[in-house]
C-alpha positions, -999 to 999 in steps of 0.1 A, spaced: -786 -280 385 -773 -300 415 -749 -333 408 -766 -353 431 -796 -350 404 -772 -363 375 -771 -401 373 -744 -419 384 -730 -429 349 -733 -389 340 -714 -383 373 -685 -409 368 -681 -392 331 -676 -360 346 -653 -368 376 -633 -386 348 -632 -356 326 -618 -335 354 -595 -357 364 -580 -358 327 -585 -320 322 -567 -316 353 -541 -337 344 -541 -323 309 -536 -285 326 -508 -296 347 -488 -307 323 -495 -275 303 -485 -256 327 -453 -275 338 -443 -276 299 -448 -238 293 -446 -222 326 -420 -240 349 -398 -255 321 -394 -226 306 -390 -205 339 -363 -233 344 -344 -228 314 -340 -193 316 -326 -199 351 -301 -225 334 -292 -195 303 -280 -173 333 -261 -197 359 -226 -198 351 -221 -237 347 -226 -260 323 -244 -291 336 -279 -271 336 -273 -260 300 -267 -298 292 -297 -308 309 -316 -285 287 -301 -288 254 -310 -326 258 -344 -323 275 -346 -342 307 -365 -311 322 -387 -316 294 -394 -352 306 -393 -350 339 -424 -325 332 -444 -359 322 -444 -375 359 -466 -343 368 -493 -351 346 -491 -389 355 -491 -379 392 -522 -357 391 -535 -389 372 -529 -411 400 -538 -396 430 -570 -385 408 -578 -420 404 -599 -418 438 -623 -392 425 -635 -419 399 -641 -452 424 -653 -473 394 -626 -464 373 -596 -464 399 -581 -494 388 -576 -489 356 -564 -452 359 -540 -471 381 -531 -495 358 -531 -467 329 -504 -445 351 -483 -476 361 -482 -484 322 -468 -448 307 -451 -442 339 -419 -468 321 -414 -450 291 -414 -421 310 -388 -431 334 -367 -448 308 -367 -407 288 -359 -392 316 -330 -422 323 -318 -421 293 -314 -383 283 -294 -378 314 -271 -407 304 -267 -382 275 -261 -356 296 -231 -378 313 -217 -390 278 -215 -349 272 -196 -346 300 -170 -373 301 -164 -362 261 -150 -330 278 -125 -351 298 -90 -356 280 -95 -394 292 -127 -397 267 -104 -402 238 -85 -430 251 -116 -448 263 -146 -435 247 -179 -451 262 -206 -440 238 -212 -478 232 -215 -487 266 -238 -457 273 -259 -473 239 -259 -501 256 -277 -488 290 -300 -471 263 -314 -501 247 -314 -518 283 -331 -494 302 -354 -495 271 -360 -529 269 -366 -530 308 -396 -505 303 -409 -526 282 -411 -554 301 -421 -537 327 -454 -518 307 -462 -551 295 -464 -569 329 -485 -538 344 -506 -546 313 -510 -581 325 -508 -579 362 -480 -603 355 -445 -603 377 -414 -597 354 -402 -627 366 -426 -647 349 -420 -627 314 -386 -631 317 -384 -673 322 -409 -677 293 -385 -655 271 -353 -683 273 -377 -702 254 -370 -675 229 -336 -673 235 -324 -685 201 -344 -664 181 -332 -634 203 -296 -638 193 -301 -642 154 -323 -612 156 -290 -592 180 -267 -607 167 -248 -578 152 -255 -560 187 -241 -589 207 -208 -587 182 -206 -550 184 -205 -549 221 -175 -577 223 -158 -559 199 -164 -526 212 -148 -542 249 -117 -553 228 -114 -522 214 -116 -500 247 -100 -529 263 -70 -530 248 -68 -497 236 -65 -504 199 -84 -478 184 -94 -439 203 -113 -409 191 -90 -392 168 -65 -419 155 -57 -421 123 -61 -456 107 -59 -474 73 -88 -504 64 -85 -503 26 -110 -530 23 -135 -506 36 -121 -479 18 -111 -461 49 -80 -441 51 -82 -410 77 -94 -398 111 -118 -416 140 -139 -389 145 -168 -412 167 -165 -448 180 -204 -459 189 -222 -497 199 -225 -504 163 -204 -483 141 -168 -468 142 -170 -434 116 -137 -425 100 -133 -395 79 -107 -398 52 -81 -371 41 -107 -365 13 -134 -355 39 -152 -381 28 -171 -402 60 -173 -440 63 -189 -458 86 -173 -493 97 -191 -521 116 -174 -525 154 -173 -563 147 -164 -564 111 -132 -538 123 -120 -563 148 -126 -594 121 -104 -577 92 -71 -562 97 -62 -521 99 -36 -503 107 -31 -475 134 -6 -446 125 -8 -439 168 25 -455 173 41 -434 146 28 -403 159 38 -413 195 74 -419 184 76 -391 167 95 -395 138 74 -403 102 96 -426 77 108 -420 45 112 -452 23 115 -444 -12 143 -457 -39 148 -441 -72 163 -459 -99 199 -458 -110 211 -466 -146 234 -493 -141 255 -487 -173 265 -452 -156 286 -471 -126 320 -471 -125 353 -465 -107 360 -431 -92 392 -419 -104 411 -389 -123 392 -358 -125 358 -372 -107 376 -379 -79 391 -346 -74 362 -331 -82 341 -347 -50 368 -341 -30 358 -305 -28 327 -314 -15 323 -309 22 301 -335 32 325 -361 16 358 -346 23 366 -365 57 354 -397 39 372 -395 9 407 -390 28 398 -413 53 387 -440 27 416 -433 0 442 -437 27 426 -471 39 424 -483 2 460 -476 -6 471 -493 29 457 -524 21 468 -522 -19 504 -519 -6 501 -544 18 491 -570 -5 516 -558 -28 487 -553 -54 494 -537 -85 467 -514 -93 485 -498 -120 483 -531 -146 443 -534 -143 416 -509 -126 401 -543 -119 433 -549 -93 428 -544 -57 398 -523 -39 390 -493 -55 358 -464 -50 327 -462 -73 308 -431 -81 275 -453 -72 288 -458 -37 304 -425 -34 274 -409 -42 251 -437 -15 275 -423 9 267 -385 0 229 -390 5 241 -406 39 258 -379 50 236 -352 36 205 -370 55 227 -365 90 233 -331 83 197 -326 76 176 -308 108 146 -321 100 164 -362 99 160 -379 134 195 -395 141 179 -416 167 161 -437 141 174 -458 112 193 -442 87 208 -457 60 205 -457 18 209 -490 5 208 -507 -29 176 -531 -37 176 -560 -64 182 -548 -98 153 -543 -119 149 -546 -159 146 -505 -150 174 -499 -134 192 -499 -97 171 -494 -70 186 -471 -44 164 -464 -16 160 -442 9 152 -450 47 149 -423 71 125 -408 95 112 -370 94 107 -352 129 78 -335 117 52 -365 119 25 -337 100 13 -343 68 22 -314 46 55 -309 67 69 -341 60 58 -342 26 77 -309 23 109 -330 35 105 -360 15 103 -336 -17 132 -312 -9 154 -342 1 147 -361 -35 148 -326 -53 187 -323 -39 187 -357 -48 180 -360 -82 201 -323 -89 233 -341 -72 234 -370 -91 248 -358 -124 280 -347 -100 289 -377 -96 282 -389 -127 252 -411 -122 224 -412 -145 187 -415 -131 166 -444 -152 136 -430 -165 117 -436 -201 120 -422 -229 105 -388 -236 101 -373 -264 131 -349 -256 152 -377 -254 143 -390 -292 147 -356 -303 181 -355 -287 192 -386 -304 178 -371 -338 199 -342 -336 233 -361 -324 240 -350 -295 237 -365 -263 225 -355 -229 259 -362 -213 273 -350 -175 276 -314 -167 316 -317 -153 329 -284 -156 292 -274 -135 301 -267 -99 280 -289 -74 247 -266 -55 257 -263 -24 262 -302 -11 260 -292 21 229 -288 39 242 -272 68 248 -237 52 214 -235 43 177 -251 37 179 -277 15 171 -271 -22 148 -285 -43 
């Protein structure tokens, strides 16, 4: 049967249906023959760009203008229907060109993450951001093919709408400022650790994106924080620590106050066998008795005469000294022990130092083995460490005795220098 028999109806139907099969086939053939001819060709080069392309599928949307092509220039074989085929191609060709757009912004995201300058200034929410624009532009553009409008005129009648546009982004519109503080003035990069407590997040910036800033905490759990509710509360960033390199130590145990007093007879002679205090005793003795004479002080009739040592500030001294022995101390940071206000508990004596090792479990390891020497040395010098009381400590009292000072007990090794100090 000839086609000029068919009638022209018949004849439009069937130039239509090759045109689609033939679209139809080339994109079969693109998708399972060339893309995949394409990949294997990308699994054997030695870079790393092809591999990208693949893994996030641009080949497999570039593979839709082929397809869309065969669709258009088919057009001509269907006069009646050539317009609209037009039209029909103009309309898919946007979301087509906006995949292909934004899967290789992907591609470049993947990229610059592998450049050490990524984790000072991330740009995953600027690359978002060209993803919802180059979106949005598709749009208006399918719409105006649609109409056989210009985008001109689409986009004057939408400042009518302009209102309703930012209620229904605004948390987009905030995001993106704060996300251009954030990257502007470098407050926050991939890999900080921060503290927001009021979001419950304590622990690593593992991704910064448009909308969302993900911290995973020391527990491993993840949570996610608004960019714009980050830059509206308060955190803290533990970068400048880490950059100085030096994590501090500020912690105070508590010192019963009714065990202070003057250092004299055998206590004195006692700590001036120990090494770390040896220079200062001399040095401090020989001062004390210098000005006593001067004054012509009598320190014989009253201990409350003249200037005399304490075992509390003998012993703040000690920890002092023992801290700049200490290899692990930074002597380039403040360094001092200092008494607090007395509590109803006791004397506060803290400690303020900074440990080299800014790591978690290191300086934890140094904060521990400091306050173990601690707590062991103060009996030495006679001063008793305030806590509650225990049932040991009834069971003492019921007995009669007392726990008392350990003076004929010679001191652990005071000096951290002949070895690691003990806990």
């Amino acid at each position: 049967m000839k086609l000029q028999g068919l009638p022209p109806e018949a004849l439009i139907l069937l130039r239509l249906a090759l045109v689609v099969l033939s679209s139809a086939l080339s994109y079969w053939l693109t998708r399972h023959l060339l893309v995949r001819f394409i990949h294997r060709l990308a699994e054997r080069s030695r870079t790393d760009v092809d591999d990208l392309l693949v893994k996030y599928g641009v080949f497999s949307a570039l593979a839709y203008l082929v397809p869309l092509s065969v669709l258009y220039y088919g057009a001509g074989f269907v006069p009646p229907l050539a317009g609209f085929l037009t039209k029909l191609v103009e309309i898919l060709l946007a979301p087509a060109v906006a995949l292909i757009i934004t899967r290789s912004l992907s591609v470049i995201l993947e990229l610059y993450h592998r450049l050490p300058l990524a984790r000072r200034h991330p740009i995953r929410g600027y690359i978002q951001i060209l993803k919802f624009l180059v979106w949005i532009s598709a749009g208006i553009v399918a719409v105006c093919a649609l109409l056989n409008r210009s985008p001109w005129v689409l986009l004057s009648g939408l400042g009518a709408l302009s209102a309703v546009l930012l209620l229904i982004f605004r948390n987009t519109l905030l995001s993106f400022v704060a996300s251009i503080q954030i990257i502007g003035q470098d407050l926050i990069r991939i890999g900080d650790w921060i503290e927001a407590p009021q979001f419950g997040a304590d622990g690593e910036v593992i991704e910064m994106t448009l909308y969302n800033v993900l911290v995973q905490n020391w527990d491993k759990t993840i949570v996610s924080i608004p960019t714009y509710r980050l830059m509206e509360e308060s955190f803290k960033n533990w970068r400048g620590m880490e950059r100085a390199g030096g994590r501090r130590i500020k912690r105070h145990i508590l010192v019963d106050q009714t065990s202070v007093r003057f250092l004299e007879g055998e206590l004195l002679e006692r700590l001036r066998r120990v090494h770390l205090l040896r220079d200062y005793l001399e040095n401090k003795l020989r001062e004390i008795e210098e000005y006593n004479r001067r004054l012509g002080i009598d320190t014989a009739a009253s201990p409350l005469n003249g200037r005399r040592l304490t075992n509390l500030g003998t012993f703040r001294i000690y920890i002092e000294e023992y801290l700049k022995a200490h290899p692990l101390i930074r002597k380039d940071m403040t360094l001092m022990v200092r008494q607090l206000q007395p509590t109803p508990e006791g004397l506060p004596l803290e400690v303020y130092c900074f440990v080299a090792d800014t790591r978690w479990v290191p300086y934890e390891k140094v904060q521990a083995d400091i306050f173990d020497h601690i707590l062991a040395a103060a009996p030495e010098f006679e001063v008793r460490i305030f806590q509650k009381p225990t049932g040991f400590d009834l069971k003492e009292a019921l007995s009669g005795g007392s726990p008392g000072f350990r003076k004929d007990s010679a001191a652990a090794d005071p000096d951290p220098r002949s070895g690691p100090p003990r806990g």
